[in-house]
N, C-alpha and C positions, 0 to 999 in steps of 0.2 A: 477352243482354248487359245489356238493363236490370238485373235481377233481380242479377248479381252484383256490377254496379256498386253498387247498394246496399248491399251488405255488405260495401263496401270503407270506409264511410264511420264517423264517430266513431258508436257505439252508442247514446250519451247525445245526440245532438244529436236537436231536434224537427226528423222531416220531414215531417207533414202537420199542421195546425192551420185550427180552427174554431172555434167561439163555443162547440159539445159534446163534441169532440175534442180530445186533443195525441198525437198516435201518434211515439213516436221511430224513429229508422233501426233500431235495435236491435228492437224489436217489430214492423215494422210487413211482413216475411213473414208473418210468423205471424199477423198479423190479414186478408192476403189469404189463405193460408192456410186458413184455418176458411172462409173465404166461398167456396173456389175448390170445396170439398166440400161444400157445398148447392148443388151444380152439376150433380150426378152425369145426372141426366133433361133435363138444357139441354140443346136444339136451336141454339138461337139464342137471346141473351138481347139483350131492350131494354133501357134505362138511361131512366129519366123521375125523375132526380133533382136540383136544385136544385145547384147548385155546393157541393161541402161533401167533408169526410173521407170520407165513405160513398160518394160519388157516387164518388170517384175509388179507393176499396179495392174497388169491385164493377169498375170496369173493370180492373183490373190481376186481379182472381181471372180475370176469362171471360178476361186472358188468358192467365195460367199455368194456366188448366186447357184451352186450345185450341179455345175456343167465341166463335163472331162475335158479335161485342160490336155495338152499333146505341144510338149516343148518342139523344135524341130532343131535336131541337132547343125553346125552349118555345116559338117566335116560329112555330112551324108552326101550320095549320088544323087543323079536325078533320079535313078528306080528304086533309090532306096526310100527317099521323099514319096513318092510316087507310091509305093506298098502300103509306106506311114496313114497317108493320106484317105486314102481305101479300107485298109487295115481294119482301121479305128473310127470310120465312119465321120470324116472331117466335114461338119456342116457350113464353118465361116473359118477366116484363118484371119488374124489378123499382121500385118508385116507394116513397114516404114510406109505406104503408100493407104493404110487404113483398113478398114473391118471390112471386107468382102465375101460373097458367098462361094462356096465352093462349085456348088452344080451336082456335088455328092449328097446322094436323097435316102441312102440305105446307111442305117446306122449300125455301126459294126457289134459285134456280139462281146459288151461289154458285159463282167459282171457290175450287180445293184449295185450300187452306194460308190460307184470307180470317181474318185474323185483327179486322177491322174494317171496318165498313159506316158512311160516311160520306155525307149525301146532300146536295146542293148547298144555295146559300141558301136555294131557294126560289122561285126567278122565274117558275115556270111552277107549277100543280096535281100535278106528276105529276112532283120532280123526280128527276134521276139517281139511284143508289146507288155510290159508287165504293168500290167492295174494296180493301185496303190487307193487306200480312200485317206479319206480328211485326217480320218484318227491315224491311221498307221503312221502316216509323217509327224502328228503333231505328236506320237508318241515318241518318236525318234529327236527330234528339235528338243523339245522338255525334257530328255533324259539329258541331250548335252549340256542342257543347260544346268541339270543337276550336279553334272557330274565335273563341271567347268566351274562352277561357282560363280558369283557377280565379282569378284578378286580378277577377268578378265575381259569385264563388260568396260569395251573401250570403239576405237574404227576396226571394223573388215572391211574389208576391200577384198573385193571378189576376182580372182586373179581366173578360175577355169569358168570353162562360157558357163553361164544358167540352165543348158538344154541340159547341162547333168547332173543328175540326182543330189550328187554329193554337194556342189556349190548351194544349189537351191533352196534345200533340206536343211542339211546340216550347218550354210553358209547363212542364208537369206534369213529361212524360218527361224533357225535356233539365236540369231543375232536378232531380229525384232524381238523376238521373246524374253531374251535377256538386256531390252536397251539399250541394242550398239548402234551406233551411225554407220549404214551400208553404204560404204563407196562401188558406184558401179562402172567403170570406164570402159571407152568400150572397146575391145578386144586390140585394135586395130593401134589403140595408144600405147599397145605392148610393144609392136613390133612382128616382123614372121617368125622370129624366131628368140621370143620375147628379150630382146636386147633391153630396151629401157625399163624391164622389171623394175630394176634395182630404184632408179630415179624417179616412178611412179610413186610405188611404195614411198617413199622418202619424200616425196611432194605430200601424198594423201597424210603422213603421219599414219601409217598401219599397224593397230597393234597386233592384229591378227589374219591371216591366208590359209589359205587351203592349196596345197602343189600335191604334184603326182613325183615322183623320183626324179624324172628327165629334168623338171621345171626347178627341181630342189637345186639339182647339181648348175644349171646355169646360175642359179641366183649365188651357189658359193662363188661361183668366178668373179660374180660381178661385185660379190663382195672383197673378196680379195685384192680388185684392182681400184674401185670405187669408197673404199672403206666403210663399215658399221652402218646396221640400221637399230640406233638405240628406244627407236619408240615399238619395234617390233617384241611383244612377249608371249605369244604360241604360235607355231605354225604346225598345223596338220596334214600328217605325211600318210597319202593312201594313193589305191590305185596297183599297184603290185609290189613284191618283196622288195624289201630294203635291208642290205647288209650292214649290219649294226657302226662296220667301222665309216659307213659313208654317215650315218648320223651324229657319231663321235667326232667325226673332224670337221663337222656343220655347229657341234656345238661349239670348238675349238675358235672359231669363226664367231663366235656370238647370237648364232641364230639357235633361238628356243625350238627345238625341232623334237613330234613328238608322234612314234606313227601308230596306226590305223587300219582297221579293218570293217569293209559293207561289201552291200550287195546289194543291186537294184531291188529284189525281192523280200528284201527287208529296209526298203526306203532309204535307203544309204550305208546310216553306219552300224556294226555290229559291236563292235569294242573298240578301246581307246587310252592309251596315256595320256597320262595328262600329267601338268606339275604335281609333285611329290607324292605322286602314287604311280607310278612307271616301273618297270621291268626290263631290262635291255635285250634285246633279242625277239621280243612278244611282241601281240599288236595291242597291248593293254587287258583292260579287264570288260568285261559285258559291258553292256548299257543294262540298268537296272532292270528293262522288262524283257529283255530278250533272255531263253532260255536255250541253251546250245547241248547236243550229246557229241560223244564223237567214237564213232560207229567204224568197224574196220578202219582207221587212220582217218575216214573223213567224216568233217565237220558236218554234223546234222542240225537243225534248226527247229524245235518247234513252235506249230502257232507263228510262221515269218512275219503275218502282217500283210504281203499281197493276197490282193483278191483271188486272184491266178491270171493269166494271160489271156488275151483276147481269144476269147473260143472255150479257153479251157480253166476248171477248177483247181483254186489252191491244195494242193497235200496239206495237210496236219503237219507229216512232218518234211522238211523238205530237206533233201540231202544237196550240199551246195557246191559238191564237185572238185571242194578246196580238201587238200591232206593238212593235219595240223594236230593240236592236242591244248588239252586243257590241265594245266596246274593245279596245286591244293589250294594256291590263294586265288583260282579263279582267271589267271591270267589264259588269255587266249595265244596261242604261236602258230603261224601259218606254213605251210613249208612246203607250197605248192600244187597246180592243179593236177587233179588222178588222171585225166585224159591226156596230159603232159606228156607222163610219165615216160624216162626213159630206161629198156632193158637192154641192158649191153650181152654181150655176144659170153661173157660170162656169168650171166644172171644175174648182177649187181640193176637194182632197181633206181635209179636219178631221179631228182628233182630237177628240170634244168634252171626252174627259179634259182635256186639253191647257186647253182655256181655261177649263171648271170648275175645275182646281187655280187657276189664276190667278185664277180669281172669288173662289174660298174663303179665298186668300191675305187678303184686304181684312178687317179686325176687323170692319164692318157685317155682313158675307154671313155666316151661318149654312149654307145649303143652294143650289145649284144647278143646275139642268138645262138644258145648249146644247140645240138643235136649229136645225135650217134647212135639209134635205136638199130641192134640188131649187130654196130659195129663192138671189136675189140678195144674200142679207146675211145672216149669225146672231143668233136671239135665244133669248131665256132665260126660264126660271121662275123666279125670286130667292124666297127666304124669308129675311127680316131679321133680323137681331138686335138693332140699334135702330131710330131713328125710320126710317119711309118716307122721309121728303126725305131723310134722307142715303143713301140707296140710289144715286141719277144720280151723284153724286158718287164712290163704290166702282167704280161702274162704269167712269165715266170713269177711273179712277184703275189699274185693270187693262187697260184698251185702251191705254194708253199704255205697257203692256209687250209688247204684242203688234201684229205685221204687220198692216198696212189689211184683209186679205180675212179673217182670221179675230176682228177683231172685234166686239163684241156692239151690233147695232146701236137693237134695241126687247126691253123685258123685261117681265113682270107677274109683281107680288107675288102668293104663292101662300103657302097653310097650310101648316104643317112637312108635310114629307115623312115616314111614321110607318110602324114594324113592322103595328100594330093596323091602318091602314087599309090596307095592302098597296100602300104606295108605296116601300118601304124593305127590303130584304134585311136577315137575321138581322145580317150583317158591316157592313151601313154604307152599302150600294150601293144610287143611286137606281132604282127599276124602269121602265126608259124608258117602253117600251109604255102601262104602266098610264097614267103621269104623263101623255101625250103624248094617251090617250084622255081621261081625266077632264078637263084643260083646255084641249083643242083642240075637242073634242067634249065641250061641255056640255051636261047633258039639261035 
């Protein structure tokens, strides 16, 4: 389906572009094409390439030539490359230096038809592999594309690396399918700590991104001091909870912000706002083929679409460890994962998502991490954006949108939470355990 939807589209229009590339929709088989045929002795091919034209013409060849493709994310260790590698039975890899063998001879216990090995953020040493095939993704892309209309077929520009799901799928797949021009820059032209967002955007003409929360709120600042970006009109917000007033005062700002809810194990995305059919507070409504129950508080799936994990068979039905509920018009609302969960010393059950969105909401807060399981009150790990005294004040300022027992009672300021120090998931998500040892237990 992908593949022909591409040649349905104008010949002359540019669909992939980089700073070394313009590949038109006209050319751009035939340049997967040529690459799908230095494929012939693939086992399993890895991907170690920088966001760019190339990174995304070698995944599209392993997949029209029927070989497990294996993103590598850059925000992994070396053991966690290293697992990946093994894992998934990586026969060639190809990176900036070209298509080489690996020396790995045992192909890992994929299931049939695995057109894609996806491996979790990252939260553990050793994480999952989830198998995905052709159809699962191209179900998920064409339902975006249903559900978005050609009313937003313009540039993407791909702002989170390609290793994940969500850019890939929902960014890559679903924008060729619907005729956008993929701007792919590559990471590095963000900045570390994506400062020239704002001027990128604004150079490419973006009319559409994909950010996580973190990535949202720098792009408000940058708008605020930078001014409007008028050619932007969706940006999809996924990745973990968002409190509704941080996207009211993104709209406020001009930015079409609109959020989201996936899952590796169903190829990305599960449901969606989108213009004039939105719900505030919710992550939107399904994607047309996805069918959801929601079982004791959490969100059950069936039919997800992954194969199952390396090793192991997909459930029927797969329980996705998110609490949430579903509405009479279909609207999906997340409110949290069950292993989160926090029990206070008076039985009152937390979400700490829940009041983390409400912490982030506040312009001071930058980053932060609830806990309190077991105590009489919750508190936090704050990281500032301005001065420390105005921290008590943010604070105060979100307990006053939230009930007596789940608010934040004592906080300390804490270093950013960082991919490099392994406090931070590839996507944006804080890593409790790590956080919760490093400053609970100080050496």
């Amino acid at each position: 389906m992908l593949f022909k939807q591409i040649q349905c589209h104008n010949l002359r229009k540019i669909a992939l572009h980089d700073d070394k590339q313009t590949i038109t929709y006209g050319d751009i088989l035939t340049h997967i094409n040529n690459r799908a045929e230095q494929l012939d002795d693939v086992q399993v091919l890895a991907i170690a390439l920088n966001n760019s034209v190339e990174c995304m013409l070698w995944d599209m060849a392993a997949l029209q030539a029927q070989i497990p493709c294996v993103p590598i994310p850059h925000f992994f260790s070396e053991d966690q490359v290293f697992h990946l590698l093994h894992e998934s039975g990586v026969s060639h890899i190809i990176s900036p230096n070209g298509l080489r063998d690996t020396g790995i001879f045992s192909r890992g216990l994929l299931p049939d038809g695995t057109a894609k090995i996806t491996f979790t953020s990252g939260t553990t040493g050793t994480p999952k592999g989830v198998c995905l095939s052709k159809s699962a993704m191209e179900n998920v892309a064409g339902s975006i594309v249903e559900v978005l209309g050609e009313e937003l077929v313009g540039t993407h520009c791909c702002v989170l690396p390609l290793s994940i799901l969500l850019e890939n799928v929902a960014g890559v797949y679903a924008g060729l399918m619907a005729g956008c021009t993929i701007e792919l820059p590559d990471l590095s032209a963000y900045g570390d700590q994506y400062q020239n967002l704002h001027s990128l955007l604004k150079q490419r003409r973006a009319t559409s991104i994909i950010v996580v929360p973190e990535i949202l709120r720098l792009l408000m600042g940058q708008v605020i001091e930078q001014g409007p970006l008028p050619h932007l009109e969706f940006i999809a917000v996924g990745g973990s909870k968002v409190d509704p007033s941080l996207l009211a005062n993104a709209r406020l700002l001009g930015l079409p912000v609109y959020e989201g809810y996936g899952l590796s194990e169903c190829a990305s995305v599960v449901s969606m706002n989108v213009p004039y059919h939105e719900k505030t507070g919710s992550t939107g409504k399904l994607l047309p083929h996805v069918k959801v129950q929601i079982i004791n508080d959490e969100i059950q799936i069936t039919n997800p679409g992954f194969l199952g994990y390396i090793g192991e068979k997909a459930p029927k039905h797969f329980n996705t460890g998110d609490l949430g509920s579903l509405d009479e018009d279909g609207f999906l609302s997340v409110t949290g994962r069950s292993k989160n969960v926090l029990i206070t010393s008076y039985g009152r059950n937390i979400s700490p998502e829940w009041i983390e969105a409400t912490l982030l909401a506040q312009p001071s807060i930058a980053q932060a991490l609830v806990y309190g399981d077991g105590q009489p009150s919750l508190s936090a790990f704050i990281v500032p954006t301005a001065k420390e005294e105005h921290i008590q004040s943010a604070i105060e300022a979100a307990n006053a949108k939230l009930p007596e027992y789940a608010q934040v009672k004592s906080f300390q300021i804490v270093p950013p939470f960082t991919i490099s120090d392994n406090t931070l998931t590839g996507t944006g998500r804080p890593k409790r355990e790590q956080i919760l040892t490093l400053y609970t237990n100080p050496l």
